[in-house]
N, CA, C and O of each residue as an XYZ file, in Angstrom:
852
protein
N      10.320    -10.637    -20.042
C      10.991    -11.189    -18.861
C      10.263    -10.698    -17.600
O       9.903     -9.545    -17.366
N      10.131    -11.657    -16.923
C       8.970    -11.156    -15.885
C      10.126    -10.448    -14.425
O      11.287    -10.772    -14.172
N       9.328     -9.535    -13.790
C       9.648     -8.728    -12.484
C       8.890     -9.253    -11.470
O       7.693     -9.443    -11.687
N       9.361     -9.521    -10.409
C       9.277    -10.365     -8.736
C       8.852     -8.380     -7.999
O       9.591     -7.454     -8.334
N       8.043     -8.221     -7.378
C       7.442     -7.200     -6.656
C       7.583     -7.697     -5.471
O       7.590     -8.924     -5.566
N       7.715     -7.300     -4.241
C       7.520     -7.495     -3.067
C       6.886     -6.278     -2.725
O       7.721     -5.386     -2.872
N       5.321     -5.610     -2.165
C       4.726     -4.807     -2.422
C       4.637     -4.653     -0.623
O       3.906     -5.472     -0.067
N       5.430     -3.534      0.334
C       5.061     -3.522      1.452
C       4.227     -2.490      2.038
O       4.801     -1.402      2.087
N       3.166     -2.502      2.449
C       2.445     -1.710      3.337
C       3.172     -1.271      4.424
O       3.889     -2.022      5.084
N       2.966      0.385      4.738
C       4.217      1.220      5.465
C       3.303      0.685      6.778
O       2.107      0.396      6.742
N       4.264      0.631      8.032
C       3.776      0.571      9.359
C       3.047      1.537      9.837
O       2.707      2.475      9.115
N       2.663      1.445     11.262
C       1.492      2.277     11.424
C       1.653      3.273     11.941
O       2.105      3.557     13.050
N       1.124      4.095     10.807
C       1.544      5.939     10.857
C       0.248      6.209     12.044
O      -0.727      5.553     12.408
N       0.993      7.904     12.500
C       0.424      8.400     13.474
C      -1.235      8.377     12.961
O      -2.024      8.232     13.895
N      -1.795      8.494     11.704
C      -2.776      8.656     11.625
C      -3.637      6.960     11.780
O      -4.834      6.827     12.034
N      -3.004      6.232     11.633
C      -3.701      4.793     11.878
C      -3.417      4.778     13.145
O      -4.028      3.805     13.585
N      -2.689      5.423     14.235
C      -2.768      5.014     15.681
C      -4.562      5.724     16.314
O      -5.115      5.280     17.321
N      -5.057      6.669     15.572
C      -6.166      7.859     16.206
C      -7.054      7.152     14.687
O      -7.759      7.931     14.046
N      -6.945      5.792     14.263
C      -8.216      5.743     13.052
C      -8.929      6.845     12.379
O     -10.154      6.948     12.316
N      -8.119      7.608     11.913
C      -7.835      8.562     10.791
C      -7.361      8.093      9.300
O      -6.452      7.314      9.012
N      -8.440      8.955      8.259
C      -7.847      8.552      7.074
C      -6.821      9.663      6.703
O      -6.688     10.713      7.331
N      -6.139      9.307      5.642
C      -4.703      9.742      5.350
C      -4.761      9.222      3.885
O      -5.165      8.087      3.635
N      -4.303     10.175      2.831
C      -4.129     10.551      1.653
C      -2.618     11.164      1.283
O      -1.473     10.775      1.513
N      -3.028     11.992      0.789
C      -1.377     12.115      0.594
C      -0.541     13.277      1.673
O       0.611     13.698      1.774
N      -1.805     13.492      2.356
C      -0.843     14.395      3.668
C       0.095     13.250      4.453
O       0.023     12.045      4.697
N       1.043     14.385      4.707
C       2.455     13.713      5.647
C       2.513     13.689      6.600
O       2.502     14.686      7.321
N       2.629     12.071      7.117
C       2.556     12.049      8.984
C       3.395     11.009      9.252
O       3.155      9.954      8.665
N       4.029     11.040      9.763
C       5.399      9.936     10.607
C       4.416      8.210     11.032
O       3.229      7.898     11.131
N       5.768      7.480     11.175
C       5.390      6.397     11.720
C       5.273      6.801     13.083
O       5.724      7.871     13.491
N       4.600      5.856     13.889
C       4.831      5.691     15.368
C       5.754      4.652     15.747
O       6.209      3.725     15.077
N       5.927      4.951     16.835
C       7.323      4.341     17.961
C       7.150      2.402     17.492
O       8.052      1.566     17.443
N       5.504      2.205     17.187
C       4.936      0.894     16.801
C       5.322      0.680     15.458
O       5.773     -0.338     14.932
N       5.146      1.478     15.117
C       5.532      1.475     13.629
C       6.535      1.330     12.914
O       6.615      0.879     11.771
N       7.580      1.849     13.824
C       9.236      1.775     13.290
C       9.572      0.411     14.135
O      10.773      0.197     14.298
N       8.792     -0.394     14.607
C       9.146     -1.681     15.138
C       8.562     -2.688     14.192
O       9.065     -3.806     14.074
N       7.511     -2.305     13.520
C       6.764     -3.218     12.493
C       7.842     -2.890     11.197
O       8.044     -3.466     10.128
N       8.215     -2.113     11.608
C       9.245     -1.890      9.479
C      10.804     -2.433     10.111
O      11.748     -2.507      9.324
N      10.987     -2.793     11.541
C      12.105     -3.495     11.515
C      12.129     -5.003     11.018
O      12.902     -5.747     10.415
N      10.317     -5.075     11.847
C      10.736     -6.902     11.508
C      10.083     -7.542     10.291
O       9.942     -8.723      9.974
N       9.684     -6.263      9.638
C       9.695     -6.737      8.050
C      11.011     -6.723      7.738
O      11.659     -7.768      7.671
N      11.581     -5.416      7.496
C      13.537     -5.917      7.121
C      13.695     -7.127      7.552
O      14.416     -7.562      6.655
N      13.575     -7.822      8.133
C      14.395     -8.744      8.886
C      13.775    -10.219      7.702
O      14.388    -11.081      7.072
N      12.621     -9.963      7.829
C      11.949    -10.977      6.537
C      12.287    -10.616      5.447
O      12.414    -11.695      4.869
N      12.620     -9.560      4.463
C      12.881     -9.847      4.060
C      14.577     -9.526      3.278
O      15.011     -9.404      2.132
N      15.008     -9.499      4.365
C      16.328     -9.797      4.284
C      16.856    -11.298      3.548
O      17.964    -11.533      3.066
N      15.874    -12.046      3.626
C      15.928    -13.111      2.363
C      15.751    -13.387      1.403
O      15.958    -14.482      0.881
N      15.251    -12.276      0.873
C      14.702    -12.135     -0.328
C      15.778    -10.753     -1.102
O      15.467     -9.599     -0.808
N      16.772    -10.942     -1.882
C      17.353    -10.069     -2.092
C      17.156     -8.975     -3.416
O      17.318     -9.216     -4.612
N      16.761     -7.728     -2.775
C      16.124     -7.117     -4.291
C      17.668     -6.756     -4.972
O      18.817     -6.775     -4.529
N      16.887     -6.333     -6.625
C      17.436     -5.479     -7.310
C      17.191     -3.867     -7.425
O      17.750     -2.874     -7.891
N      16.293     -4.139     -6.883
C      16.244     -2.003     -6.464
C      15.044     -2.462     -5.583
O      14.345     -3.465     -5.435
N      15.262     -0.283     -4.701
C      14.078     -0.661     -3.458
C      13.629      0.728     -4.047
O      14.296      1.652     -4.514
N      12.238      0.560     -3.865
C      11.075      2.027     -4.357
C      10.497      1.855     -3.142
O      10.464      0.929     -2.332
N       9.748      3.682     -3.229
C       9.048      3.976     -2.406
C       8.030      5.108     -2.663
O       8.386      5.999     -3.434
N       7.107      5.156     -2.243
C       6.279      5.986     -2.344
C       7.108      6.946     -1.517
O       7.716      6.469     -0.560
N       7.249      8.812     -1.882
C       7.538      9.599     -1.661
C       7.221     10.340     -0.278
O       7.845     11.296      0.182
N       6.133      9.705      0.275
C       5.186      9.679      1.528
C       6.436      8.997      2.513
O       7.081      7.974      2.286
N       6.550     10.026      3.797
C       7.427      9.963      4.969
C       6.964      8.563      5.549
O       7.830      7.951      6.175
N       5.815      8.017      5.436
C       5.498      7.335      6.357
C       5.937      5.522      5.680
O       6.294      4.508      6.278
N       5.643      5.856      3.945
C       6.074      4.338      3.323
C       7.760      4.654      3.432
O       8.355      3.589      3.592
N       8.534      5.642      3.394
C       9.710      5.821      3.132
C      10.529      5.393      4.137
O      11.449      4.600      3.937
N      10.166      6.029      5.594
C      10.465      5.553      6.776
C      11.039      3.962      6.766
O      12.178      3.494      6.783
N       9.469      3.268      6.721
C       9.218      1.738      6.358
C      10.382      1.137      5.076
O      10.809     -0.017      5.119
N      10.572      1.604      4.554
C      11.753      1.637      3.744
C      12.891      1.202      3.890
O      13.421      0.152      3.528
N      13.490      2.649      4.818
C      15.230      2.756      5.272
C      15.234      1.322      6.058
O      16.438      1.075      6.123
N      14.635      0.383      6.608
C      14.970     -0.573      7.845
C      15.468     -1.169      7.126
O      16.537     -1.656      7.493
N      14.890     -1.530      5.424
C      15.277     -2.510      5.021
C      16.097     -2.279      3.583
O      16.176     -3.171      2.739
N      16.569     -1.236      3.457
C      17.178     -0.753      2.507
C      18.370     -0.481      3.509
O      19.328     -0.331      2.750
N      18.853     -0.328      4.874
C      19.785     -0.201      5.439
C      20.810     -1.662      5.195
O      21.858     -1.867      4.582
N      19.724     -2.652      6.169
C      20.122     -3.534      5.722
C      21.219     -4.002      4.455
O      22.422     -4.149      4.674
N      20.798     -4.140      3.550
C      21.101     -4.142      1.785
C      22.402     -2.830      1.411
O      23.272     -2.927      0.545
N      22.194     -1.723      2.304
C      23.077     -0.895      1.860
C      23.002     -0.554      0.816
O      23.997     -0.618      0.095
N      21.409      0.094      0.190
C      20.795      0.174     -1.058
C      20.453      1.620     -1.112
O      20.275      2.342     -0.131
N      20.389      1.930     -2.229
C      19.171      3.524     -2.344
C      17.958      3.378     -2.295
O      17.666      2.186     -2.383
N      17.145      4.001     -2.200
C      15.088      4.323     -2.152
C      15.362      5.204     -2.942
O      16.029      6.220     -2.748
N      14.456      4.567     -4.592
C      14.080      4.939     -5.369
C      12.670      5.954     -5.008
O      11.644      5.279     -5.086
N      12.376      7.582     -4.591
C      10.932      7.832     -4.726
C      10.469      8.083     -5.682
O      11.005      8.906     -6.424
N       8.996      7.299     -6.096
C       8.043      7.637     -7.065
C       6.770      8.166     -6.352
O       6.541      7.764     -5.211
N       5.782      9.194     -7.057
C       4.739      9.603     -6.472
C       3.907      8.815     -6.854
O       2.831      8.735     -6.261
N       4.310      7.722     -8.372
C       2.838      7.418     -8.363
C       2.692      5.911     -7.455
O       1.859      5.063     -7.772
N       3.467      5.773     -6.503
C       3.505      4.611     -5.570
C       2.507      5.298     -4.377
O       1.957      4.631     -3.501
N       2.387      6.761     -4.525
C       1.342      7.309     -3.320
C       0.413      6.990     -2.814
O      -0.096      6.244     -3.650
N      -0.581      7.035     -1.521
C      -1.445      6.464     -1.712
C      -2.941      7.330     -2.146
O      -2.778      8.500     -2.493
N      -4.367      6.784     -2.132
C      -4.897      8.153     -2.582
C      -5.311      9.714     -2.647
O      -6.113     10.163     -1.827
N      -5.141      9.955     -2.945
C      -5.347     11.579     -2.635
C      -6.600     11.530     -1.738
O      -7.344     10.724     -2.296
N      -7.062     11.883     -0.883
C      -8.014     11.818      0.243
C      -8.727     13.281     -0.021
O      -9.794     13.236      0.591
N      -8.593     14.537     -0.662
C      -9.141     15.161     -0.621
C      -9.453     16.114      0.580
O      -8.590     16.768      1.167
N     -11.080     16.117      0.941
C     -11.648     16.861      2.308
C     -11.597     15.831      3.241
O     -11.793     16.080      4.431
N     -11.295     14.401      2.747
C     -11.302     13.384      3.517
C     -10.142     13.260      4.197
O     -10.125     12.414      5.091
N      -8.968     14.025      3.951
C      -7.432     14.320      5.236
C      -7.793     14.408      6.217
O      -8.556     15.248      6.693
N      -7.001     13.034      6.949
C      -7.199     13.227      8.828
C      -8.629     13.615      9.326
O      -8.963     14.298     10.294
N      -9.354     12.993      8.400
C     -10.473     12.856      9.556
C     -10.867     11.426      9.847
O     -10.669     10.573      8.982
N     -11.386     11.122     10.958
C     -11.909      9.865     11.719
C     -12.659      9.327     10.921
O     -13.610      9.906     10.397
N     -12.413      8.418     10.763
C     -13.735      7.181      9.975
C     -15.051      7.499     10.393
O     -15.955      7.686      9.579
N     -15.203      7.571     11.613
C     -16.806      7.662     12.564
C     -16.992      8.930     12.103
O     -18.030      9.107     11.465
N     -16.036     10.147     12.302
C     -16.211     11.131     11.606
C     -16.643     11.596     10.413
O     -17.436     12.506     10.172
N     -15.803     10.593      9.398
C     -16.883     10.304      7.702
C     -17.598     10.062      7.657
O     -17.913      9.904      6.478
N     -18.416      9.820      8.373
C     -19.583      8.157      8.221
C     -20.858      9.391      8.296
O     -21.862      9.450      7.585
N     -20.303     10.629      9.761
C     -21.222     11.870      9.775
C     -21.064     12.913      8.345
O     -21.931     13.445      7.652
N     -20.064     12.925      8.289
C     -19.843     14.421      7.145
C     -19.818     14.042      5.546
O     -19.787     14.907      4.671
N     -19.830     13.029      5.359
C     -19.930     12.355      4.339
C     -20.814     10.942      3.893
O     -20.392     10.049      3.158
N     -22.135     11.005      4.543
C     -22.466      9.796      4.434
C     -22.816      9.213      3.383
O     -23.336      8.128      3.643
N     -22.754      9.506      2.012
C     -23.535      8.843      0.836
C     -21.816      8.451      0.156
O     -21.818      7.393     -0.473
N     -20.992      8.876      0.194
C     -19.565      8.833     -0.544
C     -18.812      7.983      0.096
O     -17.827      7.454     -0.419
N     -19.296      7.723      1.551
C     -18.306      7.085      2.504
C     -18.615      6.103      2.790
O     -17.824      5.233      3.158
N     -20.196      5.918      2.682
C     -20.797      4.940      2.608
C     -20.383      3.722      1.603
O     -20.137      2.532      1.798
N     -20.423      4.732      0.186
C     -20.020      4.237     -1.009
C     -18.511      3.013     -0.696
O     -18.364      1.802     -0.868
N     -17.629      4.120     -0.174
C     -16.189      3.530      0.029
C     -16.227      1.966      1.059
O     -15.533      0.962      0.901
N     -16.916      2.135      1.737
C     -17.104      1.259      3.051
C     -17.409     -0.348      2.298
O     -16.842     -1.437      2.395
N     -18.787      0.231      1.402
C     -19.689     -1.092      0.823
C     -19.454     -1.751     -0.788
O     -19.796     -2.842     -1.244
N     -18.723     -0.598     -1.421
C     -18.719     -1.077     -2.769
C     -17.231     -0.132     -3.353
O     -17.419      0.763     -4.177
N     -15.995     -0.388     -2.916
C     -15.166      0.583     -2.544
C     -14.615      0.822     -4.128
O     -14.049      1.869     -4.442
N     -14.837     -0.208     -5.022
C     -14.207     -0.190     -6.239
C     -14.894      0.936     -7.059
O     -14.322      1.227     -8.110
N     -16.010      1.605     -6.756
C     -16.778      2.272     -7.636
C     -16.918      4.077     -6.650
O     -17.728      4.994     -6.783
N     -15.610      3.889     -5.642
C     -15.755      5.013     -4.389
C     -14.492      6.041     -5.192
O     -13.493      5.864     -5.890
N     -15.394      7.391     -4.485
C     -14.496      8.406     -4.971
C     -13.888      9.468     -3.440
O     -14.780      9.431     -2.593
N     -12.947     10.133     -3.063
C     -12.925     10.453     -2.051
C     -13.170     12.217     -2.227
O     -12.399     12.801     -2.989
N     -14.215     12.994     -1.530
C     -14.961     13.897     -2.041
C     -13.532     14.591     -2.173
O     -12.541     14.443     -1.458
N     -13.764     15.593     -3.574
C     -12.666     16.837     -3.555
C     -11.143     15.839     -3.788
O     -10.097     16.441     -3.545
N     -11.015     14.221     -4.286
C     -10.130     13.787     -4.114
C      -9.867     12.697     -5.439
O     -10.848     12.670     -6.183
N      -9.201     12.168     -5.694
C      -9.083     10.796     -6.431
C     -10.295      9.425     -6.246
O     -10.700      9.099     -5.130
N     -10.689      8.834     -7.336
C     -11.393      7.741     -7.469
C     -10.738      6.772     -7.124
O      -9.527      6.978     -7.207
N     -11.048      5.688     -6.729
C     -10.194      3.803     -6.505
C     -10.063      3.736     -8.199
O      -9.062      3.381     -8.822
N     -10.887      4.018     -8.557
C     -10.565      3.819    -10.595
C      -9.070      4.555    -10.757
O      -8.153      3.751    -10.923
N      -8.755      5.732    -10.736
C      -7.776      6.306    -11.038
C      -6.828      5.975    -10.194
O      -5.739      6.018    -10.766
N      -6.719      5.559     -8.720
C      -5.753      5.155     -7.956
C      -5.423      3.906     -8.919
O      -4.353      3.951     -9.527
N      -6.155      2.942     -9.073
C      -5.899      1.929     -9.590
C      -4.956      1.609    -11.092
O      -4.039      0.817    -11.306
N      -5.534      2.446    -11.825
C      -4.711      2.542    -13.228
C      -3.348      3.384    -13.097
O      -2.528      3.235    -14.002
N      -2.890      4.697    -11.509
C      -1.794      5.352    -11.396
C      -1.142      4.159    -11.672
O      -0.425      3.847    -12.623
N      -1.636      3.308    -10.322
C      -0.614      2.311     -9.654
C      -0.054      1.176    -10.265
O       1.016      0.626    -10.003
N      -1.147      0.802    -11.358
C      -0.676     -0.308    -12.714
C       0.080      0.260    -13.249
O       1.134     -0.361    -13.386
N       0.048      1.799    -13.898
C       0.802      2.456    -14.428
C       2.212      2.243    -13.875
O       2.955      1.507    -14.525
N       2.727      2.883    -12.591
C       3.779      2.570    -11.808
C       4.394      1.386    -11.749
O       5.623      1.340    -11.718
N       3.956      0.742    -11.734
C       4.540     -1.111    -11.802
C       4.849     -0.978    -13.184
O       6.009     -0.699    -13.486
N       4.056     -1.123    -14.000
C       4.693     -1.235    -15.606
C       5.490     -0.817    -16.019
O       6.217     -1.362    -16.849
N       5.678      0.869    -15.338
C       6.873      1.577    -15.874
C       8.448      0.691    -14.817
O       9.450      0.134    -15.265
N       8.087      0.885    -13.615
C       9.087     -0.093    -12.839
C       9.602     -1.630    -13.209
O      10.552     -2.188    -12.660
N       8.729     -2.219    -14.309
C       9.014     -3.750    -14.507
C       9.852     -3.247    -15.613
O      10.819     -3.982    -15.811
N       9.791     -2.332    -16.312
C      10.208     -2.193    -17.878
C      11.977     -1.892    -17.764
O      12.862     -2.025    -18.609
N      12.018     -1.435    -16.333
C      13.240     -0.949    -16.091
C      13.912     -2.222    -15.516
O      15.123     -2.295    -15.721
N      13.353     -3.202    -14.854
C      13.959     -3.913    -14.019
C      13.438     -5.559    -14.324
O      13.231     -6.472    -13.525
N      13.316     -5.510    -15.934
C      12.967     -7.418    -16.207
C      13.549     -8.344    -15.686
O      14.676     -7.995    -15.337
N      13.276     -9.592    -15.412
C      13.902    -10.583    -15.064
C      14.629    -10.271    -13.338
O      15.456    -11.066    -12.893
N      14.158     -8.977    -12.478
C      14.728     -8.732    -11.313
C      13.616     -8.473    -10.372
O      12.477     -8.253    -10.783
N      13.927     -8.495     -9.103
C      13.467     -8.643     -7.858
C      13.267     -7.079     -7.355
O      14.298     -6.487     -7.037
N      11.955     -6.341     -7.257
C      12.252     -5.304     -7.218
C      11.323     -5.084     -5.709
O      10.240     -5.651     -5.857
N      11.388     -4.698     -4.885
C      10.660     -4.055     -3.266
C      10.367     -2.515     -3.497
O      11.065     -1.547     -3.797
N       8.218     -2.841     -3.058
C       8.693     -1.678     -3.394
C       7.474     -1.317     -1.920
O       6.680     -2.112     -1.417
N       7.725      0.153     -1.539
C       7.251      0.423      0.123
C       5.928      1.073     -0.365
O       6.148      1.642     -1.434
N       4.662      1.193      0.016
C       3.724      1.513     -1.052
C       2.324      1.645      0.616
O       2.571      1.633      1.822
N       1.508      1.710      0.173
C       0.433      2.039      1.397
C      -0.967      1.094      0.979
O      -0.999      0.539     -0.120
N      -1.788      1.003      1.678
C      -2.747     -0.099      1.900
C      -3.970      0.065      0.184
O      -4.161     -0.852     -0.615
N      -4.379      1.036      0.126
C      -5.588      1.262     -1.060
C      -4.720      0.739     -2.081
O      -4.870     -0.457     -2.332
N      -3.707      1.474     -2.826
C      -2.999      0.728     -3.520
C      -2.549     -0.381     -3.583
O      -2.298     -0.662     -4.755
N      -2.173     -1.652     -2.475
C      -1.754     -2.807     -2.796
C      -3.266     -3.580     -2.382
O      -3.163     -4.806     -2.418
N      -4.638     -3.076     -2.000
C      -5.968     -3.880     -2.707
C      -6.143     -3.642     -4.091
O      -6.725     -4.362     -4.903
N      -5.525     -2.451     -4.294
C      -6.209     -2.273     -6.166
C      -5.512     -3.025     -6.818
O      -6.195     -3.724     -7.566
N      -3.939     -3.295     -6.911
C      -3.177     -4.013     -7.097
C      -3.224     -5.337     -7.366
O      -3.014     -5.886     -8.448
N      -3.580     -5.943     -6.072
C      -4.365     -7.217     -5.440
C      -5.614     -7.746     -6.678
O      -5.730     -8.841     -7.227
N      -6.474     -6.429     -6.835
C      -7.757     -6.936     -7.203
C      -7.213     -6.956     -8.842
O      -7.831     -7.766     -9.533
N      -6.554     -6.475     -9.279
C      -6.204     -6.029    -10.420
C      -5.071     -7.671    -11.221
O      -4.946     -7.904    -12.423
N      -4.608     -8.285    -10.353
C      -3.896     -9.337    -10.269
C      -4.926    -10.269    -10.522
O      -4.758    -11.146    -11.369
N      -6.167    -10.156     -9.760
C      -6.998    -11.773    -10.108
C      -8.333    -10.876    -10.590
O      -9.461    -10.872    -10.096
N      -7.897    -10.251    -11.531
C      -8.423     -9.699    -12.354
C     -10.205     -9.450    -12.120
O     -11.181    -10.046    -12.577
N     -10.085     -8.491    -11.357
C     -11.516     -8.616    -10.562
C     -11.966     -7.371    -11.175
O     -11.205     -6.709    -11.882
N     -13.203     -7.014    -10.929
C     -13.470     -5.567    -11.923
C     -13.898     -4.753    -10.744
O     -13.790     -5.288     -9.641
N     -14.432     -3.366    -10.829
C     -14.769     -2.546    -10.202
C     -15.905     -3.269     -8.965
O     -15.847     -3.153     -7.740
N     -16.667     -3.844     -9.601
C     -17.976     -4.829     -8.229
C     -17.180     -5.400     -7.623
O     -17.198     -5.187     -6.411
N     -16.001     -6.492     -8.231
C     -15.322     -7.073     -6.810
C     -14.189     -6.797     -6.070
O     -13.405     -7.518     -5.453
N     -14.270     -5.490     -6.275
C     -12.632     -5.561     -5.773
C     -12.963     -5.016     -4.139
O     -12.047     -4.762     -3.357
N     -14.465     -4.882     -3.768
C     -14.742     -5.138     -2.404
C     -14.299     -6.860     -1.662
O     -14.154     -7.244     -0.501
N     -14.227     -7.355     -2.631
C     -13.701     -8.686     -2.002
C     -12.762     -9.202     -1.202
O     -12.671    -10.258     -0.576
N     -11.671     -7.699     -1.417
C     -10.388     -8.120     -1.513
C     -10.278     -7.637     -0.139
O     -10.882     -6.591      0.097
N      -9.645     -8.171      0.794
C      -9.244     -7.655      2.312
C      -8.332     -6.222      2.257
O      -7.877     -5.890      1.162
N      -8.131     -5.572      3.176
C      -6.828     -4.677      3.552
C      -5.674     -5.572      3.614
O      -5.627     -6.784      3.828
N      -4.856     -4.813      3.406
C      -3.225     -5.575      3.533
C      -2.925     -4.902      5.193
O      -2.917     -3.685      5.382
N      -2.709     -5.838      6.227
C      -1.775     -5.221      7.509
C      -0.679     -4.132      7.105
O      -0.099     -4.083      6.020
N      -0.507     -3.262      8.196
C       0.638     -2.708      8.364
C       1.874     -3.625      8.149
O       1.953     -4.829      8.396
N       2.802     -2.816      7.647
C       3.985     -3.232      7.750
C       4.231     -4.572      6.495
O       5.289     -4.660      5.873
N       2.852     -5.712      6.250
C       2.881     -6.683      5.762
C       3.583     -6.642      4.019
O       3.829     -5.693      3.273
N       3.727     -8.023      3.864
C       4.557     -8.322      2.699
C       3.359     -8.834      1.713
O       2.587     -9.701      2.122
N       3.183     -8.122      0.041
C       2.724     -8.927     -0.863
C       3.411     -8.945     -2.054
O       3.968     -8.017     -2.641
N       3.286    -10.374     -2.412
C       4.648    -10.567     -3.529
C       3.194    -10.337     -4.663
O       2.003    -10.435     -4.370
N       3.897     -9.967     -6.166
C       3.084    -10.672     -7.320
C       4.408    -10.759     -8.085
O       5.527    -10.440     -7.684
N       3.992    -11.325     -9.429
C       4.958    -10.918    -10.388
C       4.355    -10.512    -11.716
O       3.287    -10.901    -12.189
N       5.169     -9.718    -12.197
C       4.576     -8.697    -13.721
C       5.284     -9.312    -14.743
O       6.507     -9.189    -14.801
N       4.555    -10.066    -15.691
C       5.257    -10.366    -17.208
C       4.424    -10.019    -18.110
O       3.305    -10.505    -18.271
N       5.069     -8.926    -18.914
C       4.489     -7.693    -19.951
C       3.317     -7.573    -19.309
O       3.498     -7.702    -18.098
N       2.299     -7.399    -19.564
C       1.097     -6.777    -18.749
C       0.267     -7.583    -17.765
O      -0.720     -7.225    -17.123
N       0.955     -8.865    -17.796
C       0.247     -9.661    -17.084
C       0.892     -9.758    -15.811
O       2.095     -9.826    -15.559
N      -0.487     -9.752    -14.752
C       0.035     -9.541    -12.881
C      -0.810    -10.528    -12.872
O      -1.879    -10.774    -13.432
N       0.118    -11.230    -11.862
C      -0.089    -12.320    -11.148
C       0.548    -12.253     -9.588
O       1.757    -12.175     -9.371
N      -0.802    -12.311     -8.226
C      -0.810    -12.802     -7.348
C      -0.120    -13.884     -6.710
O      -0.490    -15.026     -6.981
N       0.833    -13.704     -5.896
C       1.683    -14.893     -5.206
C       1.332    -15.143     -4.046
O       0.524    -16.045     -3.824
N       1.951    -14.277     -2.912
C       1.174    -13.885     -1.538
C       0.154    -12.589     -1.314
O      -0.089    -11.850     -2.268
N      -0.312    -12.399     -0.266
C      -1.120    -11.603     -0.151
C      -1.144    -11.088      1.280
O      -1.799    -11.893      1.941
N      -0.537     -9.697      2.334
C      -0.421     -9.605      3.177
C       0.153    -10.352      4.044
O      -0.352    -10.319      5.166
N       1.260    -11.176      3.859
C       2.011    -11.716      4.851
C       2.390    -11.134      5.709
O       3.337    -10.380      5.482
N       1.845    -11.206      7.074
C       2.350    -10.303      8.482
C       2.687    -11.488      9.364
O       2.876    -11.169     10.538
N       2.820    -12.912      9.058
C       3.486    -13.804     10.713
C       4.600    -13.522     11.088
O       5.118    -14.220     11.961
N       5.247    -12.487     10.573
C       6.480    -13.262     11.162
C       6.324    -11.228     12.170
O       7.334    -10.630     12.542
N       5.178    -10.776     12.314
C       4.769     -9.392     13.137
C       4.466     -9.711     14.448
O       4.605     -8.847     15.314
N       3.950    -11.174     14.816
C       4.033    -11.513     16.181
C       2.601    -10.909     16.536
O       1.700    -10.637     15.743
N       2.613    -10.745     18.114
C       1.547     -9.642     18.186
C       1.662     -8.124     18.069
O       0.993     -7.327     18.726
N       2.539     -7.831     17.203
C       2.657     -6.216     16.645
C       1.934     -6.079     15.505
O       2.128     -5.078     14.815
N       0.946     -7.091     15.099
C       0.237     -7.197     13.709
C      -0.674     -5.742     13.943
O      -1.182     -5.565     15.050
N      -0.876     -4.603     12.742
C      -2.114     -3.866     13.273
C      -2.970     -4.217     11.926
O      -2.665     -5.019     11.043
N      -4.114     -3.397     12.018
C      -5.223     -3.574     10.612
C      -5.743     -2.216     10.841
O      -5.339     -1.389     11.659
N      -6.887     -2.098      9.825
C      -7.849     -1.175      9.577
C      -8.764     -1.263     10.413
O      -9.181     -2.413     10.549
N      -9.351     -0.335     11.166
C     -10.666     -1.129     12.051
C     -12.010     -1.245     10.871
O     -12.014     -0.629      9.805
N     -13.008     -2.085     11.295
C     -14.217     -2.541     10.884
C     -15.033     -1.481      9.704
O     -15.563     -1.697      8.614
N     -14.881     -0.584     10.318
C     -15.465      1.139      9.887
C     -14.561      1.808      8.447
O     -14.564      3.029      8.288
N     -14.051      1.187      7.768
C     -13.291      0.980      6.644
C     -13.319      0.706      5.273
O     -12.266      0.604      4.643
């Protein structure tokens, strides 16, 4: 019996306001940010889950409560909804990697499916946590609508993992916006792609990754 995902990227934490990467250290939304996780609630306030998950991370959790208030629901936390472990790569500047890390970061930038983050987790192992996590979450919740609050590396691996792309292409796959909505659905091991970063209804509060990414 297949499971409905609504997969949301948390709004934009203090470390995406200063283009900083961020792993599994803990940093708040911004004032922007708790305005981007309102008017996702508000979308999808039409879409009515059967449970709401979250990555354990303050910043997807935050992104969460707007729309789990709504619903008058619990937030399920799982860690393996986290996003990747970043390693020596915590809170530092992209432009900053590009100096202190140039052969690894490079790697991440140009061929990200085959990138490791130094002292940190691979996109390979992020990728199989995060299949992992869904599978165990569909098994609990067949035939239901499940939301779950999750961060950007994970819903490309996700993404790439859906149209079944391998390690070479899963550079193909764009960033998901802040705050944005991606549906798939899981029947027994098979993921399938529906939407992909839906942010219109963000107005001009849309943010992204900059270029250097």
């Amino acid at each position: 019996m297949p499971t409905t995902f609504y997969l949301v990227r948390h709004g934009e934490s203090e470390a995406n306001q200063r283009d900083a990467f961020l792993g599994h250290h803990d940093l708040p939304l911004t004032a922007l940010g708790r305005l981007q996780a309102e008017k996702t609630a508000n979308y999808l306030k039409n879409f009515h889950p059967d449970a709401i998950y979250s990555s354990d991370l303050s910043r997807a959790y935050e992104t969460a409560t707007f729309t789990a208030g709504l619903f008058n629901m619990p937030i399920v936390k799982d860690p393996g909804l986290r996003e990747i472990d970043a390693g020596s790569w915590e809170e530092i500047t992209f432009s900053e990697l590009a100096k202190a890390f140039p052969e690894s970061y490079a790697l991440w930038c140009n061929d990200i499916g085959h990138a490791r983050c130094d002292g940190g987790e691979s996109v390979a192992e992020l990728r199989h946590r995060m299949i992992s996590a869904l599978l165990r979450i569909a098994a609990k919740h067949e035939n239901e609508t499940v939301f779950v609050f999750t961060h950007a590396t994970p819903i490309r691996a996700v993404a790439a993992h859906c149209k079944q792309l391998d390690a070479n292409e899963l550079k193909t796959v764009p960033w998901a916006t802040n705050a944005s909505v991606t549906r798939i659905i899981v029947d027994g091991d098979r993921f399938t792609l529906v939407d992909y970063s839906i942010d219109h209804f963000m107005g001009n509060m849309a943010t992204r990754l900059p270029e250097n990414v």
